[in-house]
C-alpha positions as CSV (number, residue, x, y, z in Angstrom):
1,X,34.0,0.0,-9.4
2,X,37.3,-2.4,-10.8
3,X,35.0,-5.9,-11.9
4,X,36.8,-8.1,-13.1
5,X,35.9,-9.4,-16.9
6,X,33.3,-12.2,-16.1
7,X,31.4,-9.9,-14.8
8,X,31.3,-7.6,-17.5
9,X,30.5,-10.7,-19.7
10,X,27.1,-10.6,-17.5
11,X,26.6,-7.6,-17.8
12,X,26.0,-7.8,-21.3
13,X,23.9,-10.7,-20.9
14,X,21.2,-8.1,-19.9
15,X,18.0,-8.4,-22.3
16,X,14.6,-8.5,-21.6
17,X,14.7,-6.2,-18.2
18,X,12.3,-7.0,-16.0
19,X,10.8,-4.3,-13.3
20,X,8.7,-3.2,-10.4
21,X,10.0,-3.8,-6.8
22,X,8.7,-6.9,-5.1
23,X,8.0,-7.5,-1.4
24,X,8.2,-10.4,0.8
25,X,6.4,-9.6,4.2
26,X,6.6,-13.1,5.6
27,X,8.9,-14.1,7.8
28,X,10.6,-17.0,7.4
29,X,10.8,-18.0,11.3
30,X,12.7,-21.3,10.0
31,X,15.2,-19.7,8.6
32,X,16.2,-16.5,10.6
33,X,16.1,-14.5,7.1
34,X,13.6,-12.7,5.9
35,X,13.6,-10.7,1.9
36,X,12.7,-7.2,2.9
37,X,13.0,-5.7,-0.7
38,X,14.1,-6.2,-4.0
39,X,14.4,-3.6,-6.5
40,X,14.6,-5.0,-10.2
41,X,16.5,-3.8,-13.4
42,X,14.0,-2.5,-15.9
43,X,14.5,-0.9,-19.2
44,X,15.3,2.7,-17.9
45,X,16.4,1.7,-15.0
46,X,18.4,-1.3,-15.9
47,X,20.5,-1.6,-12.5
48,X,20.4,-0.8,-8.9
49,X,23.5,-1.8,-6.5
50,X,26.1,-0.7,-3.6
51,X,23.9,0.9,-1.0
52,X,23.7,1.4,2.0
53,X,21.0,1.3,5.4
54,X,21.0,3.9,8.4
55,X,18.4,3.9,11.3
56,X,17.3,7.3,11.5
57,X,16.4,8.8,15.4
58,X,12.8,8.2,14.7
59,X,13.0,4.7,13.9
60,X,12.8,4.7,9.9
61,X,15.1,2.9,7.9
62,X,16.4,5.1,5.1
63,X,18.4,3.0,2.0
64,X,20.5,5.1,-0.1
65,X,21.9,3.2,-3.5
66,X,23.2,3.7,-6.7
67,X,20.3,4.0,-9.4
68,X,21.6,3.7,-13.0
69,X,19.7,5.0,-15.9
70,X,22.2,4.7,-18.8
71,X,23.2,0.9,-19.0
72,X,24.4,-2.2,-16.0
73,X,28.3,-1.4,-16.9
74,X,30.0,0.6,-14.2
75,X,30.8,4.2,-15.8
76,X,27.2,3.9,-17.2
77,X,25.2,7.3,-16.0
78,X,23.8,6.8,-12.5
79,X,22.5,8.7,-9.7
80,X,22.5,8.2,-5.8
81,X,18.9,7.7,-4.4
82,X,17.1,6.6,-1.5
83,X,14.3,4.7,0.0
84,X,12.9,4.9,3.4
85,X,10.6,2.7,5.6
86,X,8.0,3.3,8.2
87,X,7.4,0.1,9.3
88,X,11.1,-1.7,10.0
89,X,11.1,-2.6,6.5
90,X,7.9,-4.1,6.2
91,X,7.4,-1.7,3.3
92,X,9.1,1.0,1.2
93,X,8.8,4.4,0.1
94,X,8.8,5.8,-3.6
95,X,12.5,6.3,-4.9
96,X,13.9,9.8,-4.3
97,X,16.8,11.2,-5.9
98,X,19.8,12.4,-3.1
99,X,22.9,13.1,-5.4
100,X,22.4,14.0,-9.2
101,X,24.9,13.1,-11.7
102,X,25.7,16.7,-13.0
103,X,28.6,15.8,-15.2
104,X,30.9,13.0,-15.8
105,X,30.1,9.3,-16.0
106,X,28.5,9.1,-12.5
107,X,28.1,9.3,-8.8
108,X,28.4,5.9,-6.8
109,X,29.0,3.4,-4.2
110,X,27.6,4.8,-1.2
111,X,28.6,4.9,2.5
112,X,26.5,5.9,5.5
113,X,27.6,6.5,9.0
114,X,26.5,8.0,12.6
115,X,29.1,10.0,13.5
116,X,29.6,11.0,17.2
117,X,28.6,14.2,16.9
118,X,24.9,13.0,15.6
119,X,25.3,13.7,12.0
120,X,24.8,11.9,9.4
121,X,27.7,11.7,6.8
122,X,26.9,10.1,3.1
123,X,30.4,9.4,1.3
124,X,29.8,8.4,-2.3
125,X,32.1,8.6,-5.4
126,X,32.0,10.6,-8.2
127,X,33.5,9.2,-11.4
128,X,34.2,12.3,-13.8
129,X,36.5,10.2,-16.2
130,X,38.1,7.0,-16.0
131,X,41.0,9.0,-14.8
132,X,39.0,10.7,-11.8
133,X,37.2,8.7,-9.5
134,X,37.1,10.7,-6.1
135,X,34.9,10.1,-2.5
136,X,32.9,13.1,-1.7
137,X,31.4,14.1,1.6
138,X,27.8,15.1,2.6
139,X,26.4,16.2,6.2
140,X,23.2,16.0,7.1
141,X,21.7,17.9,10.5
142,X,17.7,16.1,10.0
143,X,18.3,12.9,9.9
144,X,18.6,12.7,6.2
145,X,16.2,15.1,4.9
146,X,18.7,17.3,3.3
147,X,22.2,17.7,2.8
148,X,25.6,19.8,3.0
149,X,27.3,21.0,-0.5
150,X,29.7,17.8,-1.5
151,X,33.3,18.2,-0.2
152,X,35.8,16.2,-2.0
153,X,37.8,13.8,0.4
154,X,40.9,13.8,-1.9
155,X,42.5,16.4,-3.3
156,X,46.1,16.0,-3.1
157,X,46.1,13.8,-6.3
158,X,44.0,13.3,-8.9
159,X,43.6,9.7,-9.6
160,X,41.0,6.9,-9.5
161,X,40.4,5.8,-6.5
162,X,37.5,3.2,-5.3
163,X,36.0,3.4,-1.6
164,X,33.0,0.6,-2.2
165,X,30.0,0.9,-0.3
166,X,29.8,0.6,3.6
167,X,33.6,1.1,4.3
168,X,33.6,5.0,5.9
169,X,34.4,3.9,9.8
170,X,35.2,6.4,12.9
171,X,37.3,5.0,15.1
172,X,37.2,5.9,18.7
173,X,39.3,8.9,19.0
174,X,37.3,10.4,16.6
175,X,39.4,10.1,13.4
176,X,37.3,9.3,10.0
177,X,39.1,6.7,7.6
178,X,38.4,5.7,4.6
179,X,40.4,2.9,2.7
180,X,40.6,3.0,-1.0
181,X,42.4,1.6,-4.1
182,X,44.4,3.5,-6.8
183,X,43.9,2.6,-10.1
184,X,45.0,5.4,-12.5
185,X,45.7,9.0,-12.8
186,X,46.0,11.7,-15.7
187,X,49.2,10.4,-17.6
188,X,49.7,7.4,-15.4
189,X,49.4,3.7,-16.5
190,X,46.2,2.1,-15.5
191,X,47.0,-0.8,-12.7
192,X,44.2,-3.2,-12.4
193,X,46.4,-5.0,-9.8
194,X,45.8,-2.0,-7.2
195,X,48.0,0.1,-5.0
196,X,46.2,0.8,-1.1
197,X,46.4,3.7,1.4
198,X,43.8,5.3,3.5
199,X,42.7,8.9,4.0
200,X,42.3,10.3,7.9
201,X,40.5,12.9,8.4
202,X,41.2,14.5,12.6
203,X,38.9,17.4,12.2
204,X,35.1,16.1,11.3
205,X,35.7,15.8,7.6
206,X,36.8,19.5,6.6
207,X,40.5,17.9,5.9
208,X,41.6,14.8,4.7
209,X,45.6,13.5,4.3
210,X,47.1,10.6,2.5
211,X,48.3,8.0,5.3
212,X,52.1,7.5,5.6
213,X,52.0,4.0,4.2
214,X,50.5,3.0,0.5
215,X,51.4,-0.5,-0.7
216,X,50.9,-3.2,-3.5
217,X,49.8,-6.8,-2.5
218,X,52.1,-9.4,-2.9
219,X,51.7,-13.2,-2.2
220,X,54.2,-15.1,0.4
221,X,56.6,-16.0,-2.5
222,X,57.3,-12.2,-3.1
223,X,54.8,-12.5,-7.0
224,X,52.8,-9.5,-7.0
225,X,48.7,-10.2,-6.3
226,X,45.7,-7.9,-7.2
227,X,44.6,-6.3,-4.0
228,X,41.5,-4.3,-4.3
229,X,38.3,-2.8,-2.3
230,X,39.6,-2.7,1.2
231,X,37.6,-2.5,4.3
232,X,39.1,-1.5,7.7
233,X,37.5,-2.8,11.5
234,X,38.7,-1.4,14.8
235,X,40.0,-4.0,17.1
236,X,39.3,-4.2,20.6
237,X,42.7,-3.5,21.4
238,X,42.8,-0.1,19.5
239,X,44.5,-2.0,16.2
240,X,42.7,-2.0,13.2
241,X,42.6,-4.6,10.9
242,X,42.1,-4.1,6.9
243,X,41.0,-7.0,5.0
244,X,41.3,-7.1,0.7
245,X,39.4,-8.9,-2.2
246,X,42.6,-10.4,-4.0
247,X,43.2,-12.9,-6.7
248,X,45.3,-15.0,-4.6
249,X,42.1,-16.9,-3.4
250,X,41.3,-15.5,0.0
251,X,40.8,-12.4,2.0
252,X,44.6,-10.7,2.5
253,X,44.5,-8.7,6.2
254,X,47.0,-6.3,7.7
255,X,47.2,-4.0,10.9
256,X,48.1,-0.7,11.8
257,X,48.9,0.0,15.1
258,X,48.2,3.8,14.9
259,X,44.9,4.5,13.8
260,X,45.6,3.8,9.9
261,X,49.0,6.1,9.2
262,X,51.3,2.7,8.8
263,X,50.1,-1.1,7.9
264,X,51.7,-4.3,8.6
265,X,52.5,-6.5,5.6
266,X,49.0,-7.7,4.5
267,X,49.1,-11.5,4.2
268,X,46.1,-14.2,3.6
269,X,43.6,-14.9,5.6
270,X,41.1,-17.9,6.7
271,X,38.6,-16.4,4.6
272,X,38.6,-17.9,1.4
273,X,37.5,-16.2,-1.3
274,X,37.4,-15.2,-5.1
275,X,38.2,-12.0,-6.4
276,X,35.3,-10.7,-4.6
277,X,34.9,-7.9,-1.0
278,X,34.0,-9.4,1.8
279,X,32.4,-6.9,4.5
280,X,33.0,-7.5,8.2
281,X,31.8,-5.4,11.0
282,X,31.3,-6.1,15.1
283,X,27.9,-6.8,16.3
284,X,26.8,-4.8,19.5
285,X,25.2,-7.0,21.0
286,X,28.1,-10.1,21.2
287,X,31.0,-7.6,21.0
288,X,32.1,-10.4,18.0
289,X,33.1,-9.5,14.6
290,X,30.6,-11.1,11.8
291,X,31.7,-11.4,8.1
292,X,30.0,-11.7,4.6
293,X,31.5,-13.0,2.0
294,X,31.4,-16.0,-0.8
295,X,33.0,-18.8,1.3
296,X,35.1,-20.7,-1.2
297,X,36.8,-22.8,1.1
298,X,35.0,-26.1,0.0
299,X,32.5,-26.2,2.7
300,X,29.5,-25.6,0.5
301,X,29.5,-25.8,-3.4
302,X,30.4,-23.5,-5.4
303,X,31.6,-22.7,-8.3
304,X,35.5,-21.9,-9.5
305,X,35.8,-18.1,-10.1
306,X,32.1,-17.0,-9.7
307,X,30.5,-14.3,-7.0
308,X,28.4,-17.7,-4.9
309,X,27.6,-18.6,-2.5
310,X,27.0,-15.6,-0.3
311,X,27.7,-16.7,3.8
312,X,28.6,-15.7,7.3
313,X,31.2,-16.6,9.8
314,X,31.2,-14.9,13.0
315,X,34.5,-14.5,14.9
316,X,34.9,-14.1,18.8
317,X,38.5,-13.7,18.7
318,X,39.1,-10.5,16.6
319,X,39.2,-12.1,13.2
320,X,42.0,-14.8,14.3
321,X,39.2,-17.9,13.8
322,X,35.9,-18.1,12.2
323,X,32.9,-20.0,12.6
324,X,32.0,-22.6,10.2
325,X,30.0,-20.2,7.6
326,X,26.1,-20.2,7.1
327,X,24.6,-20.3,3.8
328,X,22.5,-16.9,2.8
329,X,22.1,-17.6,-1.0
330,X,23.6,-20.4,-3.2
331,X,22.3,-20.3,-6.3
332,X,25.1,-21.5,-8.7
333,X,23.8,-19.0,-11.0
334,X,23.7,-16.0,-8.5
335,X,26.6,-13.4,-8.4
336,X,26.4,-12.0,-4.9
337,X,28.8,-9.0,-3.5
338,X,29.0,-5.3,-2.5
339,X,27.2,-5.8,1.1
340,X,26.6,-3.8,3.8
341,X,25.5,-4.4,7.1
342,X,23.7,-2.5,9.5
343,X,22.4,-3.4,12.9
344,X,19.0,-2.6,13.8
345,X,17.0,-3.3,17.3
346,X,17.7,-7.1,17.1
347,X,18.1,-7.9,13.2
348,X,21.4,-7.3,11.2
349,X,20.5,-5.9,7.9
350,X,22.4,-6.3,4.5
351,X,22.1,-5.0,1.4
352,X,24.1,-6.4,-1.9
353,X,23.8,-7.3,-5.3
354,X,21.9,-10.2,-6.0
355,X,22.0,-10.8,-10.0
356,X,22.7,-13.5,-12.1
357,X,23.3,-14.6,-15.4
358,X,20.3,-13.7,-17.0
359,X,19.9,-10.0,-15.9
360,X,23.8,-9.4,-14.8
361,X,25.1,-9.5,-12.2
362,X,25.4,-6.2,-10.2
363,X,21.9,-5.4,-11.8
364,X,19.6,-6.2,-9.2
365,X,19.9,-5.0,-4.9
366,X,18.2,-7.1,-2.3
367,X,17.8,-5.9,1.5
368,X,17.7,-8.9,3.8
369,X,17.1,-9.2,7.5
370,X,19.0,-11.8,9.7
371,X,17.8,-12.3,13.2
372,X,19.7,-11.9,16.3
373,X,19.5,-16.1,16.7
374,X,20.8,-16.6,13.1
375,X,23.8,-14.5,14.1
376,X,24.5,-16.6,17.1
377,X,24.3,-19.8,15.5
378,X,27.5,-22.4,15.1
């Protein structure tokens, strides 16, 4: 993952880890929200971050996340694990390790998805140097009890490349996309500032291809921006739309009329924002597009430059408008990013990072439950 330097500043503000995993069963009717875990840093285990949720056939919940065991920074060793629940959430399993770090700095960022053949694909990254950051791909046939040999999803060129967490989509005809951000390859000049493109897979994974189009960001004046992290949404009109953390204070979107080969000019968006992803995604039971991110458009306070507050705005015309945005966590303090969101019986789960100051930011996941009527409220 690219962070940008105040975050590293709390990451080294990491001291006296704290650890154990702590529940909250009640539900806080009130509120629509209910904590359904929190896993701490401790000393050997001194972050947990970028997961991801899938509801398995049988009704489980199974979490898969990145578990670092050799520091908070981001090319610190880590491994990919998971948790599962019984109960809904209610409670948690003992951690198990899914993808071992055999090599390299680590193995990342995880992405989960249902595909339409029943599978269960697991993207994550694996970060052999900081000139080799690639998405591999898993399969799993028993609902996430064991897993395929890791393909690598890019192999036309070597580079660092970051796909976050909870950004692999199908789109209806079947073709897998996954939207990342160059950074640097072997002999190539590092460039924080980003260059986009997607890679379309058409035959269940086995291949992968660059999409015609790759771009840099740049702002209406023509001065070049940081784009970084993209996330891609179908539209109900067969478009889909990519949305981009930038440094140009808001979401940046563009569209690409055929399934993710060519991309409109990205532009800004109503979604205000720091140099932080958002995560949007449509909820099934509205047909509308909901999106989490920190609102820094001056409806609630918060402060310049920092990962707060974490909100929601729902959309019911295809990301055009949004919804005044609800408030999920606002302390000042907090550094809040890296969602997902998964949709389960009537609840829409999310886990993100959920530091702060004292512990770092990334160095701490939370799983929260939102209720169908907190989703539907303006």
């Amino acid at each position: 993952m690219f962070k940008v330097p105040f975050t590293i500043r709390m990451q080294l503000c990491l001291g006296v880890a704290l650890g154990g995993l702590f529940f909250d069963k009640a539900p806080a009717a009130d509120t629509g929200m209910q904590t359904l875990l929190t896993i701490e840093p401790s000393r050997e285990n001194p972050r947990n971050s970028e997961g991801d949720i899938i509801e398995l056939k049988d009704g489980r919940l199974c979490l898969i996340y990145t578990r670092f065991t050799g520091g908070g920074a981001d090319h610190a060793a880590a491994d990919v694990a998971r948790r599962l629940s019984q109960d809904r959430g209610r409670t948690w399993g003992d951690n198990q390790i899914v993808v071992r770090r055999t090599g390299g700095l680590n193995v990342m960022s995880v992405s989960l998805l249902r595909l339409a053949s029943g599978e269960i694909a697991l993207f994550y990254l694996r970060k052999t140097s900081q000139e080799d950051c690639r998405p591999l791909m898993c399969l799993s046939t028993d609902e996430a009890q064991t897993w395929s040999d890791p393909t690598v999803c890019i192999t036309d060129e070597v580079g660092y490349y970051v796909l976050n967490n909870d950004r692999a989509v199908q789109l209806r005809s079947g073709r897998l996309i996954l939207p990342v951000a160059w950074h640097q390859g072997p002999g190539r000049r590092r460039d924080s500032a980003g260059i986009i493109m997607c890679y379309l897979s058409d035959d269940h994974g086995r291949t992968w291809r660059r999409s015609q189009d790759s771009f840099q960001g740049h702002a209406p004046e023509g001065r070049r921006i940081t784009v970084q992290e993209p996330g891609v949404i179908e539209l109900k009109d067969g478009r889909l739309m990519m949305y981009l953390r930038t440094d140009a204070g808001s979401q940046y979107v563009c569209y690409s009329p055929d399934g993710g080969e060519t991309w409109s000019k990205a532009g800004p968006s109503a979604l205000a924002s720091p140099l932080s992803p958002a995560t949007i995604q449509r909820v099934p039971w509205t047909g509308d597009l909901v999106c989490v991110w920190n609102d820094h458009s001056g409806a609630h306070p918060y402060p310049a430059g920092c990962r707060t507050p974490l909100c929601l705005a729902v959309s019911q015309d295809e990301g055009k408008t949004w919804s005044r945005s609800q408030v999920l966590e606002d302390d000042p303090d907090g550094w809040y990013c890296y969602t997902s969101i998964t949709f389960s019986d009537d609840r829409m789960l999310l886990t993100y990072c959920a530091g702060d100051k004292t512990i770092g930011g990334l160095n701490r996941l939370k799983v929260l439950a939102l209720s169908k009527d907190r989703l539907e409220r303006r």
